[in-house]
TILO-148083 format. One line per 4 residues: number of its first residue (from 0); for each residue x, y, z of C-alpha. Coordinates in Angstrom, 2 decimals. Each point is the difference from the previous one (the first is absolute). Layout:
N
NUM) X,Y,Z  ...
//
This chain:
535
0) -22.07,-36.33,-141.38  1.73,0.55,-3.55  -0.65,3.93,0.87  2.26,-0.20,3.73
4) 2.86,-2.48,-2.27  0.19,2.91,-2.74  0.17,2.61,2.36  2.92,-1.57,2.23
8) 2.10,-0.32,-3.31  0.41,3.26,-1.08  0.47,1.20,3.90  2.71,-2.74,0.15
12) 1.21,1.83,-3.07  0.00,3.67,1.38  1.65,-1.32,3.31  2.61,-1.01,-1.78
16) 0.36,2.88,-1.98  -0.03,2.52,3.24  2.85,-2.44,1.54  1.88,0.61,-3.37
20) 0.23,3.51,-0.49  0.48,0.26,4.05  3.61,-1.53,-0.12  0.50,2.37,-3.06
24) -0.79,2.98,1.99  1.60,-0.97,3.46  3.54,0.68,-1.36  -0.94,3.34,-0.70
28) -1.95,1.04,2.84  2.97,-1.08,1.75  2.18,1.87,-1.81  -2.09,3.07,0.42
32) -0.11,-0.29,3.80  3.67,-0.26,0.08  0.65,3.41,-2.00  -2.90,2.02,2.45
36) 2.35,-0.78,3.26  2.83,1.82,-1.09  -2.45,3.39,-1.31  -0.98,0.46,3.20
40) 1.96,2.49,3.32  -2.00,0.35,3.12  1.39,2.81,2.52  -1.20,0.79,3.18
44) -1.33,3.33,0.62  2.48,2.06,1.78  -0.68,1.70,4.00  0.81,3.68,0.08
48) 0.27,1.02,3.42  0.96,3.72,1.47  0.68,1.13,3.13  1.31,3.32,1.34
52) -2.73,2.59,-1.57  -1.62,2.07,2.77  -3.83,0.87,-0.15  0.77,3.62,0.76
56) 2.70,2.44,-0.76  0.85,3.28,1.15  1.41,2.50,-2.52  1.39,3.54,0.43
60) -0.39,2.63,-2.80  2.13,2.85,-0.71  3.30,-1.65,1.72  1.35,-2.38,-2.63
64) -1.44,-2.62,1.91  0.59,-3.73,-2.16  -2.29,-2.61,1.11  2.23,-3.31,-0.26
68) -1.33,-3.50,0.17  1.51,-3.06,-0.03  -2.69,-3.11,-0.39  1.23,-3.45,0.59
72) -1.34,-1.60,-3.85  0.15,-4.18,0.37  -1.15,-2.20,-2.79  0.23,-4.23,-0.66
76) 0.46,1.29,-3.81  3.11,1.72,-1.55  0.36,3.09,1.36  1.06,1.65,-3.18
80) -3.19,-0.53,-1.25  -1.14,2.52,2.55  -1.17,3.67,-1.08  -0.50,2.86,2.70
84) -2.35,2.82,-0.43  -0.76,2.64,2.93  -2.90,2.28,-0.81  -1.71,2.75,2.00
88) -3.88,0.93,-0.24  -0.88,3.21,1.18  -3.17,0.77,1.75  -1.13,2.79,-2.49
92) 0.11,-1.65,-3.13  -1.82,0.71,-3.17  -0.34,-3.44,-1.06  -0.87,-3.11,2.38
96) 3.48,-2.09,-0.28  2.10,3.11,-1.04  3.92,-1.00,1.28  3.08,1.37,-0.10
100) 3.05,-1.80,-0.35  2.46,0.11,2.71  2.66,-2.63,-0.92  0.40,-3.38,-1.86
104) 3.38,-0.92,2.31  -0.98,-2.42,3.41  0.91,2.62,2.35  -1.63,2.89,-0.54
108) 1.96,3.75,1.06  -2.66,2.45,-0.60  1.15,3.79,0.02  -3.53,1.10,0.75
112) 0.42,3.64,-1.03  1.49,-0.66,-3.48  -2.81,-2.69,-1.06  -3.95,1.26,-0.81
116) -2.41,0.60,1.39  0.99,3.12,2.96  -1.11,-0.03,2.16  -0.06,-3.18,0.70
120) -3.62,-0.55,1.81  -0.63,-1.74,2.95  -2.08,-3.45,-0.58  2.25,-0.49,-3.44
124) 0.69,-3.18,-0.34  3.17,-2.23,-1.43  0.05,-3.30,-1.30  2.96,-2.47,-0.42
128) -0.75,-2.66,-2.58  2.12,-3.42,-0.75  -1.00,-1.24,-3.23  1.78,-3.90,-1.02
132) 0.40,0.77,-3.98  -0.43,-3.89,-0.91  -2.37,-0.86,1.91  -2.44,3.36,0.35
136) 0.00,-0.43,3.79  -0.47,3.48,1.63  0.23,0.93,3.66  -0.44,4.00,1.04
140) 0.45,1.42,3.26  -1.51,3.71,1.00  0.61,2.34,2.60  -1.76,3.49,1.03
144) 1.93,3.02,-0.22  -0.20,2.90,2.62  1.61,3.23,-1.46  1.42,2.50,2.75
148) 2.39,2.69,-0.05  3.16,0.25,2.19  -2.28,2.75,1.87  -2.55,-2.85,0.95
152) 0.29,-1.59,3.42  2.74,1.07,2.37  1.68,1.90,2.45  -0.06,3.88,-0.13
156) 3.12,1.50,2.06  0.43,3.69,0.70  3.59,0.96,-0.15  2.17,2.76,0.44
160) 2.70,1.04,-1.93  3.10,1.24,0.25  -1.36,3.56,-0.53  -2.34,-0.78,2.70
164) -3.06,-0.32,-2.47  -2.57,-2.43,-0.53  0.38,-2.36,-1.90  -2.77,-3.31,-0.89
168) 2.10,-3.53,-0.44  -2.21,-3.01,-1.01  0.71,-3.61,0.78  -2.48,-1.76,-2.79
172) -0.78,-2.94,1.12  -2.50,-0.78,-2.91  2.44,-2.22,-1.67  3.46,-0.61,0.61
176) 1.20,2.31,2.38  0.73,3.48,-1.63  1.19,3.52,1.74  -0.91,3.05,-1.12
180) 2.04,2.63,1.36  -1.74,2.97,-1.09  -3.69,-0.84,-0.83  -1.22,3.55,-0.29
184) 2.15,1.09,-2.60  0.73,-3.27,-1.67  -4.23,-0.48,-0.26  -1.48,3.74,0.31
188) 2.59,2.03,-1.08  -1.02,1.51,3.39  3.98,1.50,1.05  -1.05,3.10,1.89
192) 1.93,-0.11,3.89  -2.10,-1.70,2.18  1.82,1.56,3.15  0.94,-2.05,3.10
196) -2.06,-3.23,-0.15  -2.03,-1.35,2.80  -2.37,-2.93,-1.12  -1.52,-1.67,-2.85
200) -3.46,-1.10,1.23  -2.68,-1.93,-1.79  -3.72,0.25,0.70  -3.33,-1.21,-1.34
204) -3.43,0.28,-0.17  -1.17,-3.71,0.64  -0.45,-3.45,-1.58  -2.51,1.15,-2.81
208) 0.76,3.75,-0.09  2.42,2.09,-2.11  3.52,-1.73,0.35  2.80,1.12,2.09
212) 1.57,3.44,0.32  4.04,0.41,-0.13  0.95,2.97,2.32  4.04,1.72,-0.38
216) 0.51,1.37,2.96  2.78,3.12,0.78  0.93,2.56,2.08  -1.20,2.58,-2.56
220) -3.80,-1.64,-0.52  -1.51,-3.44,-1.11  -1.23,-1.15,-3.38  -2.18,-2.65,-1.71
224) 1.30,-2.32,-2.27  -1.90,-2.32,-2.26  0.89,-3.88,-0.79  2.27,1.21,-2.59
228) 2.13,2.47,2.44  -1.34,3.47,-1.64  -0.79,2.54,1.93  -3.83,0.73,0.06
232) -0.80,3.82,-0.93  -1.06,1.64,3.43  0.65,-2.87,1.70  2.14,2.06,3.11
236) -0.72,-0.22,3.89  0.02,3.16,0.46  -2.63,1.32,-2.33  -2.42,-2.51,1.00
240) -0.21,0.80,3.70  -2.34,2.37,1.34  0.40,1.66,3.59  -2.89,1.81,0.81
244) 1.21,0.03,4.16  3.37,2.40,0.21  0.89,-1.83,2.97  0.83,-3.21,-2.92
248) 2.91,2.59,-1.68  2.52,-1.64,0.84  2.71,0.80,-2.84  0.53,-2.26,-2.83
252) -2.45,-3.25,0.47  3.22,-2.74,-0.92  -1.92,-3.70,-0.57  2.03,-2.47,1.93
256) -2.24,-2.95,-0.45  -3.61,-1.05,-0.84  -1.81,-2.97,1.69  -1.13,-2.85,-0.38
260) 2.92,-1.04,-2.27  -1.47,-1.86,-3.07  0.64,-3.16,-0.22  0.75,-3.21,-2.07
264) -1.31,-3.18,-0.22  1.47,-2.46,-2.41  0.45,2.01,-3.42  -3.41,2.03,1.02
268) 0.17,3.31,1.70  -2.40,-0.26,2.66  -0.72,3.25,1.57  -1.63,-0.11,3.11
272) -0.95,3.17,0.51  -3.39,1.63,-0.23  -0.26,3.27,-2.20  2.44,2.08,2.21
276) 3.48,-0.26,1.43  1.71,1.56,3.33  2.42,2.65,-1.60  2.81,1.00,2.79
280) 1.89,2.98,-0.24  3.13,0.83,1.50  -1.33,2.70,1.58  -1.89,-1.88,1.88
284) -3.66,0.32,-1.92  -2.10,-2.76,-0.89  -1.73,0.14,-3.07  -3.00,-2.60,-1.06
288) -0.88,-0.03,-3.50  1.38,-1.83,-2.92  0.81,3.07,-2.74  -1.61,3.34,1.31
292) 0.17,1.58,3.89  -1.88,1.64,2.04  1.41,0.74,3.71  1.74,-3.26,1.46
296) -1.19,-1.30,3.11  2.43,0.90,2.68  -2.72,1.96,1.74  -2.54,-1.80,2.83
300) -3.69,1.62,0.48  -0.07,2.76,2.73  3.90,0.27,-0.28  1.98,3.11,-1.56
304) 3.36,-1.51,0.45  1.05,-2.15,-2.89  1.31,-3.56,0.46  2.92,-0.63,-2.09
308) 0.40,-3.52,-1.48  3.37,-2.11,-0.14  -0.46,-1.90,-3.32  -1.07,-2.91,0.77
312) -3.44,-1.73,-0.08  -1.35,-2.37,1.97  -2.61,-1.92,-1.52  -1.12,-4.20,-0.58
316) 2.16,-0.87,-2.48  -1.67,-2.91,-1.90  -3.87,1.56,0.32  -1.49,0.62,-3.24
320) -0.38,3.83,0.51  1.13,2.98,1.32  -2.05,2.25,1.89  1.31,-0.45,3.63
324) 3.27,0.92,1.45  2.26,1.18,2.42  2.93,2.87,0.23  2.51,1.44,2.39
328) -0.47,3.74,0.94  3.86,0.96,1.31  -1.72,3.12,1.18  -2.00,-1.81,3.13
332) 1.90,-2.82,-0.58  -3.55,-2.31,-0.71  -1.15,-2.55,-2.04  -3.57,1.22,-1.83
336) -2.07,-1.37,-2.53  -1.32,0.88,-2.76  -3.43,-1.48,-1.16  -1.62,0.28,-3.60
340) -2.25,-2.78,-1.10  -1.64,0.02,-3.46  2.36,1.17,-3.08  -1.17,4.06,0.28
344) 0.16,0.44,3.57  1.26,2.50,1.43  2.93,-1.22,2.54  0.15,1.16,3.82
348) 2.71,-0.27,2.60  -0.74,-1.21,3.97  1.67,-0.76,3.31  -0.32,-4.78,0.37
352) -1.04,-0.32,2.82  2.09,-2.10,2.98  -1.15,-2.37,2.59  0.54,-1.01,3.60
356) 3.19,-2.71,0.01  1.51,1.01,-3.46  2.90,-1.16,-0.57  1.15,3.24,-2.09
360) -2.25,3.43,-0.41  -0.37,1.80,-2.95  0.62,3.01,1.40  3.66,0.22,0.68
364) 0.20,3.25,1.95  -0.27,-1.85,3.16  2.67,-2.24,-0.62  2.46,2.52,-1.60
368) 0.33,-2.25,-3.49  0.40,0.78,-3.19  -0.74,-1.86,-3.97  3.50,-0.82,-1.49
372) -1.82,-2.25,-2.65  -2.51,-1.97,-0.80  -1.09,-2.76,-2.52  -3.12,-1.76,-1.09
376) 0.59,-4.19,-0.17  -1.50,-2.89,-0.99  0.61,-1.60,3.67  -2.99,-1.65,1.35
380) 0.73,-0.18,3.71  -3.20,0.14,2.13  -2.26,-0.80,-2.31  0.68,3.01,-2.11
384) -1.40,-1.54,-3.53  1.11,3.47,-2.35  3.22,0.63,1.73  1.46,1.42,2.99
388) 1.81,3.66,0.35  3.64,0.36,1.81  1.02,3.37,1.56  3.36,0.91,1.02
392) 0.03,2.06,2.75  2.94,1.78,2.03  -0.13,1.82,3.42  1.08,3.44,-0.57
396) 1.55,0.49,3.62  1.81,-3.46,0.39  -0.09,-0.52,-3.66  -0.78,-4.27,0.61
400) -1.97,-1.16,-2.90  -3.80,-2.01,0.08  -1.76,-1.97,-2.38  -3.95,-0.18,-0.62
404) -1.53,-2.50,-2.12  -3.57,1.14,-0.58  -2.95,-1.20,-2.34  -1.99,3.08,-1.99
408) -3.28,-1.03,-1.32  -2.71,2.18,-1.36  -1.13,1.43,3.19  1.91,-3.02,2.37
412) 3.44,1.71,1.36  1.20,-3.35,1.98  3.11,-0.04,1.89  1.70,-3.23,-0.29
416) 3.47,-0.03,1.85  2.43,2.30,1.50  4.09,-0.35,0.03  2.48,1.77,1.92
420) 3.29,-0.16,-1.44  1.54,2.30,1.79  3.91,1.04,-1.20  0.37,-3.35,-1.21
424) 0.51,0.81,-3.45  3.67,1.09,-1.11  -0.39,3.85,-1.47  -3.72,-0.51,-0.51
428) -0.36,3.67,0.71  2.18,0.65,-3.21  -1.51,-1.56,-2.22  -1.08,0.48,-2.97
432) -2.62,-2.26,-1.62  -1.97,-2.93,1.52  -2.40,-2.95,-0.79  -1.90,-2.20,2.06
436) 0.02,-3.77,-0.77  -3.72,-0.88,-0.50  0.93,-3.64,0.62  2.31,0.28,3.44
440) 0.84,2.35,2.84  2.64,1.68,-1.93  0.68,3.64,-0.68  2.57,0.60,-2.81
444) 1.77,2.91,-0.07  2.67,2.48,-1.57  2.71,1.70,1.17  2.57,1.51,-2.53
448) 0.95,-3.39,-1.70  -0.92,-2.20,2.44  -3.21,-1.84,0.11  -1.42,-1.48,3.51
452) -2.25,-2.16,1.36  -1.69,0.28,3.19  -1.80,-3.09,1.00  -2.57,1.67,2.65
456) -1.30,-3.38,1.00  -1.11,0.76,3.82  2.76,-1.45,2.50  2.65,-1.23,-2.62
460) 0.52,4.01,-1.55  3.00,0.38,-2.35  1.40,1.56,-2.72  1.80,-1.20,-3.10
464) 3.03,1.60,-2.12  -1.65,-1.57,-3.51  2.28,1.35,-2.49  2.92,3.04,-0.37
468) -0.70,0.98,-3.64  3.21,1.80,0.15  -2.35,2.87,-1.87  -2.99,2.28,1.07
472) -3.51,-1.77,0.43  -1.99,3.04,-1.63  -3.27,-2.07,-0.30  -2.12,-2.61,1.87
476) -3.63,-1.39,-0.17  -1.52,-3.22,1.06  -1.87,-1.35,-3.42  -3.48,1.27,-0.09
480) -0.69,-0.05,-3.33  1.21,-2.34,-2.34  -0.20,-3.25,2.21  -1.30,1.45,2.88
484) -0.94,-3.66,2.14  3.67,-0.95,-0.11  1.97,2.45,2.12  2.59,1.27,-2.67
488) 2.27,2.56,0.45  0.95,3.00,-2.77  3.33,1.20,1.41  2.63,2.91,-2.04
492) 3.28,0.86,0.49  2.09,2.86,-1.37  3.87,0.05,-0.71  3.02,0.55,-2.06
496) -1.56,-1.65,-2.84  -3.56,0.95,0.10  -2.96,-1.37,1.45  -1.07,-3.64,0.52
500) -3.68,-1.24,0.28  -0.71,-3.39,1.59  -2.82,-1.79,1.38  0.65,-2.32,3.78
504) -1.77,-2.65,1.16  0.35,-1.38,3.54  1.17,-3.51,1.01  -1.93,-2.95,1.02
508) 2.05,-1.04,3.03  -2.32,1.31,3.16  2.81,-0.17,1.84  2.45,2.40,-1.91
512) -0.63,3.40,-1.57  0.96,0.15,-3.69  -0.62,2.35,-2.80  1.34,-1.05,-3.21
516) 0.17,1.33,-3.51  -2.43,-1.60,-2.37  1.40,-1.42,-2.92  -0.15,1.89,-3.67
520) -1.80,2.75,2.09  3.01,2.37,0.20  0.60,3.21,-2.20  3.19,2.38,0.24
524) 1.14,3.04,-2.09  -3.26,2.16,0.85  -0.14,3.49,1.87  -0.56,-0.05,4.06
528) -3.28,-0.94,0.19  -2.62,1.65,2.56  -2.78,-2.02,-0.80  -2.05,-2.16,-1.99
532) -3.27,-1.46,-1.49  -1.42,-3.16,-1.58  -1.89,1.07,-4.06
//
């Protein structure tokens, strides 16, 4: 008992000690707390946002090009405290993170032939980066560069001078739009007189072959040309055709076009031949080959007499290959075909063969007709999956016009529908260029500087003044290469102040027949253009 009483004295005693030096304290732990509040400034950490930078870019070397962007920056900071750094990272660098620095403004102009590295390489990549200086918060933005040259993708035209020589004009599309107006020399250096042009004509060797094959072609001979418009050493027609028949000498061979055309599908050149092309001369011989010659094919087994092609080729336009097709022999006035399956085959003319209840034969000697053109289409009528084939044929006594639509397939010569159009269309028998709508019964057509349409529609027949271009129409395709599934049409003129290029699409309205200029798609000050190809 005496033990708990001493104890709960001196606890009494340190209790009231503790309580003591507690109000001593208190004022100054007070105190203290007070002071802390005002050493203390909380920010929130700032949102840098950016908007406007593109994942992929598309530069052109060797033409001054200047890349210019213009990113929308936002931030909840200050934006002065806001630094800007574009870099680029090429794909070939020494060292892992190696940059180069492009600009330190927001808006970057980028003269890409006046900063390293050139050339600039394709898969480079540049990087926009927002950095908040107060706060270290850092947002970057990248984008893949694709390096072309204004001879990338594009339109090819051959021109003629004033002089009445050949001339190559480029419409680079790669980019902005850019014209060229003498590629050779400009690019080659190439400046030697082409003579009087007749076609620029591109060619290929298939999907996962060697790529595509430029062909300049003139009165005087034709030439190869690479990617980068030189002339390749030994590259000439004429010294790479061998006639071992002298029934083929014919005078100078002159290549006035090459089938299929190659073709484009988005940015990728998709060329749906097989190994060899259908070379027509305007002479009439048909070469098959794709850089060397041996004897065309004009002649049949068991005949001497040569059948003479009109240049055109009639073959399925969206197949995968070509090893089957069909020409027009103005000698017998005939359609043949010509048959070589397998890449090395050698190719070999015959008579189609007709049935009972046609509703057009193939051989026209009975009927007195003759090929004024023909065209290779998209259209699908009758079931024809790769593309029907339109003839236009005239009457040589009574000189009224026809129309066959026909499917060529492999071996499958199909004969879908027949027109008779008579006289119906106004000067059809003068004119000059034509193209078949792959999309309606319509036949466009030239005549000085008029363009027609002749809707051949069975029962409701008519023709259509389109447009007077108040200048001459020296050039007219339907679009079979660059977008080939929509039924564009390339048309040139030719006047006081040069030549103009433009590309037509047709209206929407079934009920009226339109063919209007498509917008940023028209080019003036060139020579007079006789034809064209896609690169």
């Amino acid at each position: 008992m005496r033990i708990m009483m001493t104890n709960s004295k001196y606890i009494n005693q340190w209790i009231a000690g503790l309580f003591t030096c507690s109000l001593l304290i208190a004022p100054c732990l007070l105190s203290s707390c007070s002071e802390d509040e005002g050493n203390y400034d909380y920010h929130d950490i700032p949102e840098v946002t950016v908007k406007g930078v593109e994942t992929n870019y598309t530069v052109m070397r060797g033409t001054g090009y200047v890349l210019e962007i213009k990113p929308e920056v936002t931030t909840t900071g200050n934006p002065n405290d806001l630094e800007y750094l574009w870099m680029m990272q090429t794909t070939n660098s020494p060292e892992l993170n190696q940059t180069y620095v492009l600009g330190q403004e927001r808006d970057l102009s980028w003269d890409i032939d006046e900063t390293p590295p050139s050339p600039i390489e394709n898969g480079s990549t540049i990087v926009f980066r927002v950095t908040d200086k107060t706060s270290g918060v850092t947002v970057t933005k990248s984008a893949v560069i694709t390096s072309t040259s204004r001879l990338g993708n594009g339109i090819m035209l051959m021109t003629e001078n004033k002089e009445g020589n050949g001339v190559l004009q480029f419409i680079s599309i790669a980019t902005d739009t850019m014209v060229v107006y003498n590629a050779l020399t400009e690019e080659s250096g190439f400046n030697l007189p082409l003579g009087k042009p007749v076609n620029v004509i591109t060619t290929g060797r298939g999907v996962l072959l060697p790529p595509a094959t430029y062909w300049l072609s003139t009165e005087d001979d034709a030439w190869i040309i690479d990617a980068n418009f030189h002339m390749t050493e030994g590259s000439a027609f004429s010294d790479n055709v061998l006639l071992t028949d002298e029934a083929y000498e014919r005078g100078k061979n002159i290549l006035a076009d090459a089938f299929p055309h190659r073709r484009r599908v988005g940015e990728t050149m998709m060329n749906l031949n097989s190994m060899n092309s259908a070379f027509c001369c305007t002479n009439g011989l048909l070469f098959f080959g794709s850089n060397s010659f041996v004897d065309p094919v004009n002649k049949l087994p068991g005949e001497n007499d040569i059948s003479l092609a009109r240049p055109y080729i009639f073959y399925p336009f969206s197949y995968a290959a070509f090893s089957y097709f069909m020409f027009y022999d103005y000698v017998h006035e005939r359609f043949l075909q010509v048959g070589a399956s397998g890449l090395i085959a050698v190719p070999t003319a015959s008579k189609p063969s007709d049935a009972e209840g046609d509703i057009f034969p193939w051989d026209q000697s009975g009927v007195n007709r003759t090929l004024v053109f023909g065209q290779s289409t998209t259209n699908t009528d009758g079931g024809s999956t790769n593309g029907n084939c339109f003839a236009l044929m005239r009457n040589k006594s009574t000189n009224d016009f026809f129309i066959y639509k026909f499917y060529k397939f492999l071996t499958i010569n199909r004969k879908i529908d027949f027109y008779s159009i008579g006289k119906v269309g106004t000067d059809l028998d003068k004119a000059s260029f034509y193209a078949f709508s792959p999309k309606r019964t319509i036949l466009y057509y030239s005549v000085g500087s008029k363009l027609y349409g002749l809707d051949y529609n069975k029962g409701n027949e008519k023709v259509y003044l389109i447009k007077d271009f108040g200048e001459e129409i020296t050039y007219m395709r339907l679009d079979d290469q660059i977008e080939p599934t929509d039924g564009y049409i390339y048309l040139a003129t030719y006047g006081s102040n040069g030549g103009t290029f433009m590309k037509m699409e047709e209206g929407t309205n079934p009920d009226k027949l339109e063919l209007m200029e498509v917008s940023d798609s028209k080019w003036t000050g060139l020579n007079k253009i006789v034809g064209y190809s896609w690169k």
